[in-house]
ROTOR-658399 format. One record per residue (C-alpha): residue in one letter; z, x, y. Coordinates in Angstrom, 3 decimals. Example, Ala and Ser with C-alpha at 12.3 -4.5 7.8 and 13.67 -1.06 7.14 Angstrom:
> code:up:east:north
> A:7.800:12.300:-4.500
> S:7.140:13.670:-1.060
//
This chain:
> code:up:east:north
> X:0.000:0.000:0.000
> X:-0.938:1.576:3.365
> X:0.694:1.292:6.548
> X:-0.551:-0.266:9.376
> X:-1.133:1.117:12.705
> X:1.157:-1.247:14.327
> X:4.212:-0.175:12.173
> X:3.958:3.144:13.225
> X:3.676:2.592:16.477
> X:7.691:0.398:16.302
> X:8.891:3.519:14.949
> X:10.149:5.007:18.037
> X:11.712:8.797:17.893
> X:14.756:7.149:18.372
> X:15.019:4.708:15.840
> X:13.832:7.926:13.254
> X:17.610:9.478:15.285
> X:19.189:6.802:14.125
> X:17.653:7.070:10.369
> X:18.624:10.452:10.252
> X:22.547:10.173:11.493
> X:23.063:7.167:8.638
> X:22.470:9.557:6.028
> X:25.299:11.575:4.516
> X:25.391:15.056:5.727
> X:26.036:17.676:2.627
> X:28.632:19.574:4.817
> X:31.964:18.506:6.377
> X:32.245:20.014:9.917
> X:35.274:22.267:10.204
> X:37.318:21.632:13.469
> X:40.344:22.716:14.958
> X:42.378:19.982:14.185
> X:41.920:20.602:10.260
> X:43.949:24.120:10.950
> X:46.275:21.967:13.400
> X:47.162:19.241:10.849
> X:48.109:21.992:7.808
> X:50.384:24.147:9.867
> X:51.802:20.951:11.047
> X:52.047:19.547:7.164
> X:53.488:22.742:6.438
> X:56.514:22.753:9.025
> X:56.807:19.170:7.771
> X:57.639:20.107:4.152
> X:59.013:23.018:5.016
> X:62.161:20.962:7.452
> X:61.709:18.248:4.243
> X:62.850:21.013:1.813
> X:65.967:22.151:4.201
> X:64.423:25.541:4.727
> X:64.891:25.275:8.345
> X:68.874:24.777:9.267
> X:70.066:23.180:12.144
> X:70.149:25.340:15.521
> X:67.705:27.802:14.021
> X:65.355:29.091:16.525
> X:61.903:29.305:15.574
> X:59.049:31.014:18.138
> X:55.529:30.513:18.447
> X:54.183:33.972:17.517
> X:56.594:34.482:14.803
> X:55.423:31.077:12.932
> X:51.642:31.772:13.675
> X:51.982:35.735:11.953
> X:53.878:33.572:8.976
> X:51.012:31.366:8.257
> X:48.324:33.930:9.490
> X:46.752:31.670:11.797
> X:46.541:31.498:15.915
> X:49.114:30.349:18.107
> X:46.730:27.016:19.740
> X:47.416:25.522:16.146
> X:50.880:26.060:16.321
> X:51.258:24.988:19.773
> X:50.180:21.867:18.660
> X:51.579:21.006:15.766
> X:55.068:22.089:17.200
> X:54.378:19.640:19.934
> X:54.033:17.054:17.955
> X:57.345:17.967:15.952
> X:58.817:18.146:19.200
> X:57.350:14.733:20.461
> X:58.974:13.039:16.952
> X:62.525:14.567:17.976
> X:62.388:16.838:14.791
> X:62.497:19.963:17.313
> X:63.431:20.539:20.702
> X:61.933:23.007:23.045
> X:64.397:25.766:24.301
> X:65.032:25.648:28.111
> X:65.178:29.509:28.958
> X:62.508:30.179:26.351
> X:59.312:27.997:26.386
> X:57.396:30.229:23.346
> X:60.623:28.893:21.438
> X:61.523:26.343:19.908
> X:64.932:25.050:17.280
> X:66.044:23.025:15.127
> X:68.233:20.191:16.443
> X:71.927:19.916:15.855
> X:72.551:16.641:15.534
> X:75.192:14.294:17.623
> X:77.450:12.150:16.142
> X:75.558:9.393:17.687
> X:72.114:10.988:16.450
> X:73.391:11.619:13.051
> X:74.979:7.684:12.655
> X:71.796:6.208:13.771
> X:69.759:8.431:11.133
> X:72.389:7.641:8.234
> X:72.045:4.038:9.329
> X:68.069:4.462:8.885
> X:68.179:6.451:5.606
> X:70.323:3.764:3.602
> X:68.084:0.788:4.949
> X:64.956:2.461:3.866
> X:65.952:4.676:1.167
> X:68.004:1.863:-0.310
> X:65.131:-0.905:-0.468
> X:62.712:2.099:-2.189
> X:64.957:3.079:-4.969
> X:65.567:-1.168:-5.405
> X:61.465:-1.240:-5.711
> X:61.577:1.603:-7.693
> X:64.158:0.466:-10.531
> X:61.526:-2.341:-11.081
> X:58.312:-0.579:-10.345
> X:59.252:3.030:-12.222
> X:57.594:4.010:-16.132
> X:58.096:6.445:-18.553
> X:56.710:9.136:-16.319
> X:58.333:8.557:-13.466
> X:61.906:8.710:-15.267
> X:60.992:11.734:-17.111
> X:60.122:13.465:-13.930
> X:63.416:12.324:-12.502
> X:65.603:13.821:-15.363
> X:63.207:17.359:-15.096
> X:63.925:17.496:-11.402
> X:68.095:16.543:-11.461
> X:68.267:18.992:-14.409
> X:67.105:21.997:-12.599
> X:69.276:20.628:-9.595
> X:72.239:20.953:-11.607
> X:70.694:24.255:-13.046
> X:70.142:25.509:-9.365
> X:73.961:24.537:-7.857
> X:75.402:26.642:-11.297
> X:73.621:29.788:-10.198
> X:74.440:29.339:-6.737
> X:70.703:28.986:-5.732
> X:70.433:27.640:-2.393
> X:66.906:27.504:-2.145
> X:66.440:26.239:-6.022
> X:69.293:23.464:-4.508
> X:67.424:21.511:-1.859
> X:64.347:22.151:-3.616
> X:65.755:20.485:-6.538
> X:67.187:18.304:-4.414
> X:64.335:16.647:-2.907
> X:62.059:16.689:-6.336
> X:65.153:14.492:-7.366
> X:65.076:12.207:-4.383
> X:61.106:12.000:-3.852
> X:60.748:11.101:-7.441
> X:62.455:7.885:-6.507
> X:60.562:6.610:-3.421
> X:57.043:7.545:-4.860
> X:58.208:5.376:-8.374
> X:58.749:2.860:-5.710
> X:54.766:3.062:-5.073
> X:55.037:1.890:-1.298
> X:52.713:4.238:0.767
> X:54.748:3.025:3.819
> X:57.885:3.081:3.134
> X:56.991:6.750:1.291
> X:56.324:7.654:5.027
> X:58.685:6.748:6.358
> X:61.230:8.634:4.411
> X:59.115:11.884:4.625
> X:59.715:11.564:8.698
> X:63.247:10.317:8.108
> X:63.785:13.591:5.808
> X:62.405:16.281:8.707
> X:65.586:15.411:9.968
> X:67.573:15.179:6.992
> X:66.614:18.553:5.153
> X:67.887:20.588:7.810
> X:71.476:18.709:7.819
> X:71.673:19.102:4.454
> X:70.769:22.726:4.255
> X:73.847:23.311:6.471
> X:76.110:20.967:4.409
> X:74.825:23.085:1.419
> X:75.502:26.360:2.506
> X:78.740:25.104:3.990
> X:79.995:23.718:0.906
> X:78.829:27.041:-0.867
> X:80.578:28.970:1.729
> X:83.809:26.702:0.924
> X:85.967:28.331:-1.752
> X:86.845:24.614:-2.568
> X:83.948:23.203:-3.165
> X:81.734:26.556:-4.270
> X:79.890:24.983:-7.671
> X:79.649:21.713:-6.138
> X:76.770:19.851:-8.359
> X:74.958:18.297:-4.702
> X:74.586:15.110:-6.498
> X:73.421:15.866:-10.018
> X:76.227:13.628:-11.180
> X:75.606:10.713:-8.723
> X:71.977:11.238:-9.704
> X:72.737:10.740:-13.410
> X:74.437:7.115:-12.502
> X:70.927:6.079:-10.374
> X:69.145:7.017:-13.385
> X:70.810:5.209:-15.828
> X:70.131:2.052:-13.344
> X:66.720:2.770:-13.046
> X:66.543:2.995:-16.608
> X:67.748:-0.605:-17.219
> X:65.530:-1.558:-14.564
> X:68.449:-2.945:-12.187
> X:67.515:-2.521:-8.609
> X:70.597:-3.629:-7.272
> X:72.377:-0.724:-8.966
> X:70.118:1.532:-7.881
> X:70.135:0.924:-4.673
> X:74.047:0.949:-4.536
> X:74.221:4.330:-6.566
> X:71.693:5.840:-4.146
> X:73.224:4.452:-0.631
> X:76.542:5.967:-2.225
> X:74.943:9.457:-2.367
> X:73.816:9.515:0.681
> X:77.099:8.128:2.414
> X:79.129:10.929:0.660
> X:77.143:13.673:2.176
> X:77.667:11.565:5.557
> X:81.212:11.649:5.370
> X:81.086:15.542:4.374
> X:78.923:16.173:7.647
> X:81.237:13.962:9.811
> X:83.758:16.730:8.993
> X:81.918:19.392:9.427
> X:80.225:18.582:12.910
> X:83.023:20.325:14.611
> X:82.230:23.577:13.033
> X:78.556:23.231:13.239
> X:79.244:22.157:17.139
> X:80.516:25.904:17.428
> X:78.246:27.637:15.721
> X:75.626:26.462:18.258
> X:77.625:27.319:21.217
> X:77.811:23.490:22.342
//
């Protein structure tokens, strides 16, 4: 079949533009942002994990030599840190950047956050969780307790958080998994401190973090009761609430406040 005159003539250079940008190009275009968005994923899961503490000081060219990248990228994504409340610029210093400590007021309101949110995931989760999901919770609260016995503070809230996680993603809520992860860039830091605190403590040096409190949510997530669940796990968190409520005043010192 040929084609007539006329038809060619209605296919402007334009309209072939147009042809040409629907089709799928073979390459993705690498931007800035791409490097932006992994350094700030990476200070994400790194303040997640509790490998930042509270009041630690963090600069721009020291983070951008760690992750071998330039500072614009780390500029940025510490901005946006900064602009969620997870860090707070330095006032003498403005290539620095820390940690918060938090308030009693600032700590309260995050507790009061954690058990609303955290609470209604590991509910979902007793219902929602298989075979998998509970085998991947024993694996992780075994090497907590594994981790606390050889004193391993960086096996601890690593642990600690593979324990935790494994809950809220069993609760398969994209949302509320969100959530949490921004609720927990405030929360690994405070429990870092508590950690090494505790550790630090000759009375409670071989403290278990939870592996025992853990053992009771599994059993409820086991029998599939959410209510339990979400008790057990509000519990946990509460008790390492009450520990930092008595703490504060030493971690108030430590940061010259």
């Amino acid at each position: 079949m040929s084609i007539s005159k006329k038809t060619l003539e209605n296919v402007t250079p334009l309209k072939l533009v147009a042809v040409k940008k629907q089709r799928a190009s073979p390459l993705v275009r690498v931007v800035r942002e791409t490097v932006h968005e992994k350094v700030y994923q990476q200070l994400s899961a790194a303040l997640r994990r509790g490998e930042l503490e509270m009041g630690q000081v963090l600069s721009l060219r020291g983070l951008a030599d760690m992750l071998c990248v330039s500072p614009m990228p780390v500029r940025e994504a510490v901005a946006r840190l900064v602009n969620e409340g997870v860090l707070e610029p330095m006032v003498n210093a403005s290539r620095q950047v820390r940690v918060p400590v938090l308030t009693m007021a600032q700590y309260e309101a995050l507790i009061e956050a954690r058990v609303a949110v955290e609470g209604h995931a590991a509910y979902l989760a007793a219902i929602r969780i298989d075979e998998a999901g509970l085998k991947e919770f024993a694996g992780a609260n075994k090497r907590l307790l594994q981790a606390t016995q050889r004193e391993d503070h960086e096996g601890t809230m690593q642990a600690n958080q593979e324990v935790h996680f494994s809950i809220y993603r069993a609760a398969r809520s994209p949302k509320l998994l969100q959530l949490i992860e921004n609720l927990w860039q405030q929360s690994g830091p405070y429990l870092s401190s508590i950690q090494m605190a505790m550790a630090a403590n000759e009375s409670m040096r071989g403290h278990d973090f939870g592996a025992e409190q853990h053992d009771i949510i599994y059993s409820a997530l086991e029998r599939r009761d959410g209510e339990a669940a979400k008790a057990m796990l509000v519990e946990d968190i509460e008790y390492f609430a009450r520990i930092y409520r008595e703490l504060l005043p030493f971690f108030e010192g430590q940061d010259g406040m």
